[in-house]
Legacy VTK file of the C-alpha trace (Angstrom):
# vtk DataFile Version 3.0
C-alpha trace
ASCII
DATASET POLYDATA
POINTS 390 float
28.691 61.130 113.172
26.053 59.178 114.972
23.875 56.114 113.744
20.755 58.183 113.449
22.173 61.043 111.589
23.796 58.111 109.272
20.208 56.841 109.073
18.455 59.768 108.119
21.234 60.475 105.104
20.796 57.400 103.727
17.386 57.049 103.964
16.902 60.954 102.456
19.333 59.582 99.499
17.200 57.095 98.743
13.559 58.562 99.397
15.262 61.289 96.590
16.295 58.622 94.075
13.130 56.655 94.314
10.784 60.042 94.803
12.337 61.807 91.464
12.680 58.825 89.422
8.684 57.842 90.107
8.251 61.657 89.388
9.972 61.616 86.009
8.018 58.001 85.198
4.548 59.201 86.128
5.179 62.300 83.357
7.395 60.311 80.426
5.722 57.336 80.520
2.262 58.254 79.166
4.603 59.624 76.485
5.628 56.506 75.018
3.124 55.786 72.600
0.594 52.055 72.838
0.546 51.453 69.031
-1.926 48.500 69.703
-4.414 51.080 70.504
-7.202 51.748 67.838
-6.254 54.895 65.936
-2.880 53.119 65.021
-5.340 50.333 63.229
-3.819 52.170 60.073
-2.200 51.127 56.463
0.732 53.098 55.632
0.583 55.798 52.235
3.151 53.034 50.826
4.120 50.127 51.974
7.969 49.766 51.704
9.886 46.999 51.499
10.704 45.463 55.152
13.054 42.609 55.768
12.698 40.182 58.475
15.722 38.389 59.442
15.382 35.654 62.395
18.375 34.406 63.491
18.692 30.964 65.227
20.662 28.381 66.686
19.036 25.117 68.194
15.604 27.135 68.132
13.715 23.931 67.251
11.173 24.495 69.998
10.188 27.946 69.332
11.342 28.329 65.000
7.953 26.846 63.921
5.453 28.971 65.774
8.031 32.014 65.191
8.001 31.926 61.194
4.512 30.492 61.131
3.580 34.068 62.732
5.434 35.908 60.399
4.392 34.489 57.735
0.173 35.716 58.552
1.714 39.394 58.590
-0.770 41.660 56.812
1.823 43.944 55.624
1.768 43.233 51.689
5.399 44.187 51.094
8.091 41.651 53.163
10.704 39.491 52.763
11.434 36.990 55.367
15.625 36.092 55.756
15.359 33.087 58.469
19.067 31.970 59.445
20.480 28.795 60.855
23.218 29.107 62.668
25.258 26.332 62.903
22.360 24.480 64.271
22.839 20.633 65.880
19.272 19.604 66.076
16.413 20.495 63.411
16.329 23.986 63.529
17.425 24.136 59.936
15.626 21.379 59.059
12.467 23.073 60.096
13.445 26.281 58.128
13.630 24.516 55.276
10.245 22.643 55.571
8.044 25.337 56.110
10.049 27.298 53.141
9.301 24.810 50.737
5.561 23.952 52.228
2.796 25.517 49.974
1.214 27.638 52.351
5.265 29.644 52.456
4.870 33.249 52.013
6.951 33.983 48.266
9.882 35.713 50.022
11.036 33.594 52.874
14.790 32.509 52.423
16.637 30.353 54.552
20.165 30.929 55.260
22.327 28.089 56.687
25.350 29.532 58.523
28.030 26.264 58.789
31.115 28.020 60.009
31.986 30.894 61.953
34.526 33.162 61.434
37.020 34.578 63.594
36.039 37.514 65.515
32.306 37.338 65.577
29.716 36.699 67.914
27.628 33.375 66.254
24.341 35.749 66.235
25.832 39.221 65.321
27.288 37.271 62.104
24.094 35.469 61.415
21.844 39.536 61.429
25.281 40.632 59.189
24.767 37.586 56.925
21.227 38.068 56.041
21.353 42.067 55.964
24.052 41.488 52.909
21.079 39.511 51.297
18.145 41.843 52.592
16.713 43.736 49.519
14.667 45.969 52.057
14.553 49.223 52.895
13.976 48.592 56.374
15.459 46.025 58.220
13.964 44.235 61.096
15.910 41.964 63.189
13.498 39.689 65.991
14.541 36.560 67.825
13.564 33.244 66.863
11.582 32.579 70.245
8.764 35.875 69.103
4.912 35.066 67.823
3.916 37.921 66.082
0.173 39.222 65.733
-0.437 39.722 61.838
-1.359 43.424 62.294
2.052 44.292 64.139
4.723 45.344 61.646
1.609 47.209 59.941
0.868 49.040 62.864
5.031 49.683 63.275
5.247 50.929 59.950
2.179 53.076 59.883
3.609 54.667 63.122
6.841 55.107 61.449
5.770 56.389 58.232
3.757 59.142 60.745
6.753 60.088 63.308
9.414 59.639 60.558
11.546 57.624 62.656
14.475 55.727 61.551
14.689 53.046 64.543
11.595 51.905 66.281
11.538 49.660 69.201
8.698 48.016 70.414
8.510 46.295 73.440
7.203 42.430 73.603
4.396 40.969 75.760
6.623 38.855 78.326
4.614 35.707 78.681
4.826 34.708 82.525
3.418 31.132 84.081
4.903 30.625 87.251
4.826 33.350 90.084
9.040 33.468 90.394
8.810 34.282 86.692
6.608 37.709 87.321
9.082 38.347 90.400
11.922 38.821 88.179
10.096 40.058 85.537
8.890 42.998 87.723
12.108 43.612 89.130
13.606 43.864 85.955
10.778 46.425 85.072
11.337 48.479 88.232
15.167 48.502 87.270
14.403 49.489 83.255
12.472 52.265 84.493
14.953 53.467 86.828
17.948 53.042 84.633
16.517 53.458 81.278
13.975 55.861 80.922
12.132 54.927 77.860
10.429 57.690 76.834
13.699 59.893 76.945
15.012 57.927 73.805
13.124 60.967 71.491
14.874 63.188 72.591
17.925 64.207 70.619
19.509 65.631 73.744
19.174 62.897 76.039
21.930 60.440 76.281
19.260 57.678 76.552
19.095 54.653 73.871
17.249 51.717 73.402
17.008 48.273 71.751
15.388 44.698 72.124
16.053 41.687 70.284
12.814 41.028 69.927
11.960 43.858 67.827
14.875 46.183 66.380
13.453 48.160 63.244
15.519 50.202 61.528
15.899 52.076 58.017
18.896 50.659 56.140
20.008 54.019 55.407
20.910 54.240 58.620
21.661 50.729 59.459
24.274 50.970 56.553
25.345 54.786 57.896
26.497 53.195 61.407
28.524 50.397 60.255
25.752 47.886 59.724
26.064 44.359 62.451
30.259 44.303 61.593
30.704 47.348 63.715
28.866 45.210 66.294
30.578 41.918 65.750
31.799 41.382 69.294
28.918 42.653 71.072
26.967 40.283 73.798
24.828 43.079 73.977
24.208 43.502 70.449
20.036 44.587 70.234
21.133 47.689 73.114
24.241 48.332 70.986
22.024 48.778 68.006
20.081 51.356 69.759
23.482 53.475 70.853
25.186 53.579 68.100
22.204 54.806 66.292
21.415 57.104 68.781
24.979 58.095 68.937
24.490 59.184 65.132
21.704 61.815 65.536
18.866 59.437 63.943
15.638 59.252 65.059
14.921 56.779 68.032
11.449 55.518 69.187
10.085 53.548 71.647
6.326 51.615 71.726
4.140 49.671 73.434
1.927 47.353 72.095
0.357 45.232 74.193
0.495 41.326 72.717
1.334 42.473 69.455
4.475 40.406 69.972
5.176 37.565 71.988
7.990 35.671 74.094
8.491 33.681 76.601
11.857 35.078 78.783
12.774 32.124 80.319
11.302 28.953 82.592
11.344 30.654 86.207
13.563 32.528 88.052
16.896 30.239 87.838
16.279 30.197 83.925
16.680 33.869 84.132
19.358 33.375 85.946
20.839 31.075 83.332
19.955 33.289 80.443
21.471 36.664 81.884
24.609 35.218 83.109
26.118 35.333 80.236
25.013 39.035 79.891
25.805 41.583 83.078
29.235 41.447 83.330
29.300 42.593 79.421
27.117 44.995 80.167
29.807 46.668 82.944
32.584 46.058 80.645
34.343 43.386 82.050
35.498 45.240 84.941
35.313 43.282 88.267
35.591 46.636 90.264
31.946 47.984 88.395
30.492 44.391 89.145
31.277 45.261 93.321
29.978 48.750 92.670
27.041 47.265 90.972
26.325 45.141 93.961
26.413 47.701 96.634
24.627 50.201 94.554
21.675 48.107 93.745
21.633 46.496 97.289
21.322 50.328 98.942
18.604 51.246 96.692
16.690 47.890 96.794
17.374 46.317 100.060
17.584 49.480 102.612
14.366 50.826 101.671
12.729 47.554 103.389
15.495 47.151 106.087
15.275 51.228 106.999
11.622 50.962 107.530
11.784 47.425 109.725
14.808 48.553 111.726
14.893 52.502 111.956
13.179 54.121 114.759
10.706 56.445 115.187
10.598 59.306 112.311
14.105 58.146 110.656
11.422 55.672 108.701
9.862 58.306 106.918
12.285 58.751 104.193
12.420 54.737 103.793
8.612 54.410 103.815
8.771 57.543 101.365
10.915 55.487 98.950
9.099 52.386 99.405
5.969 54.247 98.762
7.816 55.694 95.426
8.854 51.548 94.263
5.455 50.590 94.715
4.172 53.330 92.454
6.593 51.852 90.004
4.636 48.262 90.788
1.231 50.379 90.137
2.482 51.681 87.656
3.439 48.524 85.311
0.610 46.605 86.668
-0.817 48.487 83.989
0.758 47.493 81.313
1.419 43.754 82.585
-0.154 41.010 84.455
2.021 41.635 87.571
-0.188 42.674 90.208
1.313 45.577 92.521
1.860 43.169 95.755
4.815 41.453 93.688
6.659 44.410 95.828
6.983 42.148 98.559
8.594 39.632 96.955
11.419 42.489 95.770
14.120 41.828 98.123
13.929 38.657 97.172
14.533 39.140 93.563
17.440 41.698 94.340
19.318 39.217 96.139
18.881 37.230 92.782
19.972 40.019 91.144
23.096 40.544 92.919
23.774 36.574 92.375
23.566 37.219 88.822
26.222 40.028 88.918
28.540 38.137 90.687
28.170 34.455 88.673
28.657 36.705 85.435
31.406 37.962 86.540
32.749 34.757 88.355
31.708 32.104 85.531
33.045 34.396 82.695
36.355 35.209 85.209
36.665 31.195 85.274
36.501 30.221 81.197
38.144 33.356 80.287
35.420 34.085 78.417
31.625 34.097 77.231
30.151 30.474 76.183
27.150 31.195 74.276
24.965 27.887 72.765
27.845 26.480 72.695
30.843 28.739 71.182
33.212 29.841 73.579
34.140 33.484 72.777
37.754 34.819 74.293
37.521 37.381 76.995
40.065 39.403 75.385
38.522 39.516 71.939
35.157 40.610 73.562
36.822 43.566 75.473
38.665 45.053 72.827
35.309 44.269 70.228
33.211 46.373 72.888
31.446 49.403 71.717
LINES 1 391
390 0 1 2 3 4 5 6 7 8 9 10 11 12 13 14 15 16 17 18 19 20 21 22 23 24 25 26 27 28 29 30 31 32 33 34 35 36 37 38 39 40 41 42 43 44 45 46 47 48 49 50 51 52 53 54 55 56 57 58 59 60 61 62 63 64 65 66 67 68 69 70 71 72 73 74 75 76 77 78 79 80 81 82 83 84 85 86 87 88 89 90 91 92 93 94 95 96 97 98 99 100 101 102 103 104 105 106 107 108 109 110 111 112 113 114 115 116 117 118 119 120 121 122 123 124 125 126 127 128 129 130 131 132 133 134 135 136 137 138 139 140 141 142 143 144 145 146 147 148 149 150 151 152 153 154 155 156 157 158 159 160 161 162 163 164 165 166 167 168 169 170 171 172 173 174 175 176 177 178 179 180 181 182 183 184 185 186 187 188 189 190 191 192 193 194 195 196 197 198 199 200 201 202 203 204 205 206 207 208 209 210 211 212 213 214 215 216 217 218 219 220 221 222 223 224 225 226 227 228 229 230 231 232 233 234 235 236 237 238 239 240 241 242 243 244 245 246 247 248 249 250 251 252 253 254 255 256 257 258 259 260 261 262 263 264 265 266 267 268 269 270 271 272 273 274 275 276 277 278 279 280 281 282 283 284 285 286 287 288 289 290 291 292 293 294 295 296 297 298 299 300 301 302 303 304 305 306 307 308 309 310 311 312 313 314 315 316 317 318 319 320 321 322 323 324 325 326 327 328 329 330 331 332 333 334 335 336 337 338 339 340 341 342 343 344 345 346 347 348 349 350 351 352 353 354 355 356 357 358 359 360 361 362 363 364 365 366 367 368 369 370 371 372 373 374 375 376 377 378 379 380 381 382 383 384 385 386 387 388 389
C-alpha cells in the first residue's frame, strides 16, 4: 500500500469521526435544556426537603464563599450537611464559625470527619457520612470550591418536579483568567462532546451517563436503591460513578445548563490542571497501562493528524483533514456559545493535546511509582482501588 492511499484512509477515518460526531452535537445539543433561561424562573408545587452536603478537606480558601452562597438559596425547604474531613488548616474551623454566626441558615450542620477508615476514599466517606445524617428527600452532593446563585437549586427543583427526574446534573460556569486556562478548558469541552454526549443521558437506551461534583442531585430513593456512596467507596471517579450506577438502574438521568448559576474555578492554568487530573485518568482506564498507550495514540490520531494531514498532505489528500478540522472548529463555534472561549482557541489545540497525552502518561507513571493514588494527602493502595472499581 502506498503513502497516499495510507493518507487518504486516515484522513477519511478521521473527517468521519469528526463529521458525524459534529453532526450528532449540532442536533442533541439544543436538546439539553438552559434552566437559567426565563420560563424556568419557577417555584416548585412543593418544595421538598433537599440536603446539601459539602465535603472538604483543607478548603479554607474556597469553604467561606462556598457555604456563604448556600446559605442565600431561595429554596425555603434545605438542610445544609458541611463536612470536614480530616482537615489540617481552618477548614473546620471556618465551618464552625459561620454555623454558629447569627446570620446561619437554621439547618446547617457541620460534620468533623477525624479518622478514616479502611477501605474508603477520604471524600466518598465524607458524602456517605453526611447522607446517614441527611433527613432529605433529595440529596445534593457539590464541592466545597462552588458559589451558588440563590435561585439555582429552585430552578433545579422546579425542573425536576416538571421532567420527574430522579438525578439531575447541571453543569457549572468554569471561571477562566489566564488564556492556558481556556486552552484546556476548551479541549476538555471538545473531548466531553466527543466522548460523552450529553444530551444522550435521557435516553433509557443509550449507554451514556453523567455526573459532576459540582452538582450531583439525586432522589434518595434512588440514592438508597443503588447502594448509596458505600457501593462507591473506592472510586477516584466517584461524581461519574454516581451517574452510572444510576443510570445502570433504569432511573431517570438529566443533564442542564445553566449559565452562572453555579460557579468554580478548575484550577490556576494549565499545569494546575495538570496537577489536579493526574491523579484522575489512569482511574478512569482502569489501571491498565496497555489502555493508557491506546489512549495516547487514539487521541493523538484524532487531535494531532487533522492539523499535520492538512500542513503535510498534498494536493486533494487534504480534503478529508481540512473536512475534520472544519468539523473541530464547529465544536469551538459551537461552545463559544455557551462559554467565554472564543472559536480561534482551535489553534492553540495541538498544543493542549500534547498536554493531554502528558497527563495520561504522568497518571499512569506517578500512580505506577507510589503504587497508588495520593489524594490531599492520603495515600490510597493501588490494589485496593482496582478491586473497589465499579
Amino acid at each position: 500500500m502506498t503513502w497516499h492511499a495510507v493518507s487518504w484512509i486516515a484522513g477519511t477515518i478521521l473527517a468521519l469521526a469528526w463529521l458525524s460526531r459534529i453532526v450528532d452535537a449540532a442536533i442533541g445539543m439544543p436538546k439539553v435544556p438552559n434552566i437559567a433561561k426565563p420560563q424556568w424562573d419557577l417555584r416548585p408545587a412543593e418544595e421538598v426537603r433537599v440536603s446539601v452536603i459539602v465535603p472538604a478537606r483543607n478548603e479554607a480558601v474556597d469553604i467561606e464563599d462556598c457555604l456563604t452562597s448556600l446559605l442565600k438559596l431561595d429554596y425555603e425547604n434545605y438542610e445544609i450537611i458541611a463536612v470536614d474531613d480530616r482537615s489540617t488548616d481552618r477548614t473546620g474551623e471556618i465551618m464552625d464559625g459561620i454555623a454558629s454566626s447569627p446570620g446561619a441558615h437554621r439547618d446547617l450542620r457541620v460534620i468533623h470527619v477525624s479518622e478514616l477508615p479502611p477501605r474508603w476514599l477520604g471524600k466518598a466517606h465524607a458524602m456517605w457520612a453526611a447522607g446517614q445524617q441527611a433527613t432529605g428527600e433529595w440529596l445534593l452532593f457539590t464541592d466545597a470550591d462552588v458559589t451558588f446563585r440563590p435561585d439555582s437549586l429552585r430552578r433545579v427543583m422546579s425542573y425536576a418536579e416538571a421532567e420527574r427526574v430522579d438525578h439531575v446534573v447541571l453543569f457549572p460556569h468554569i471561571v477562566m483568567k489566564r488564556p492556558d486556562e481556556r486552552m484546556m478548558v476548551a479541549f476538555f469541552q471538545t473531548l466531553f462532546v466527543f466522548g460523552h454526549r450529553p444530551w444522550k443521558t435521557a435516553d433509557p437506551k443509550a449507554p451514556d451517563h453523567m455526573g459532576v461534583g459540582a452538582f450531583n442531585l439525586i432522589r434518595r430513593s434512588a440514592y438508597d436503591a443503588v447502594g448509596t456512596y458505600e457501593r462507591l467507596r473506592l472510586e477516584v471517579l466517584d461524581d461519574m460513578k454516581l451517574g452510572k450506577v444510576t443510570k445502570n438502574a433504569g432511573f431517570r438521568q438529566r443533564n442542564v445548563f445553566g449559565d452562572d448559576l453555579i460557579a468554580l474555578r478548575w484550577a490556576k492554568g494549565a499545569f494546575g490542571m495538570v496537577d489536579n487530573l493526574t491523579k484522575n485518568f489512569f482511574a478512569v482506564l482502569s489501571f491498565q497501562w496497555w489502555r493508557v498507550l491506546a489512549s495516547c495514540f487514539g487521541f493523538a490520531f484524532l487531535n494531532l493528524l487533522p492539523f499535520l494531514g492538512v500542513w503535510f498532505s498534498h494536493a486533494w489528500e487534504r480534503l478529508p483533514y481540512a473536512l475534520a478540522l472544519l468539523s473541530i472548529f464547529g465544536i469551538y463555534v459551537g461552545m463559544s456559545r455557551r462559554s467565554p472561549i472564543p472559536p480561534y482557541y482551535i489553534l492553540l489545540h495541538p498544543i493542549s493535546t500534547a498536554l493531554f497525552l502528558y497527563i495520561l502518561v504522568r497518571s499512569m507513571a506517578v500512580t505506577l511509582w507510589q503504587d497508588g493514588v495520593v489524594w490531599r494527602g492520603t495515600r490510597y493502595p493501588l490494589d485496593e482501588l482496582r478491586k473497589g472499581m465499579v
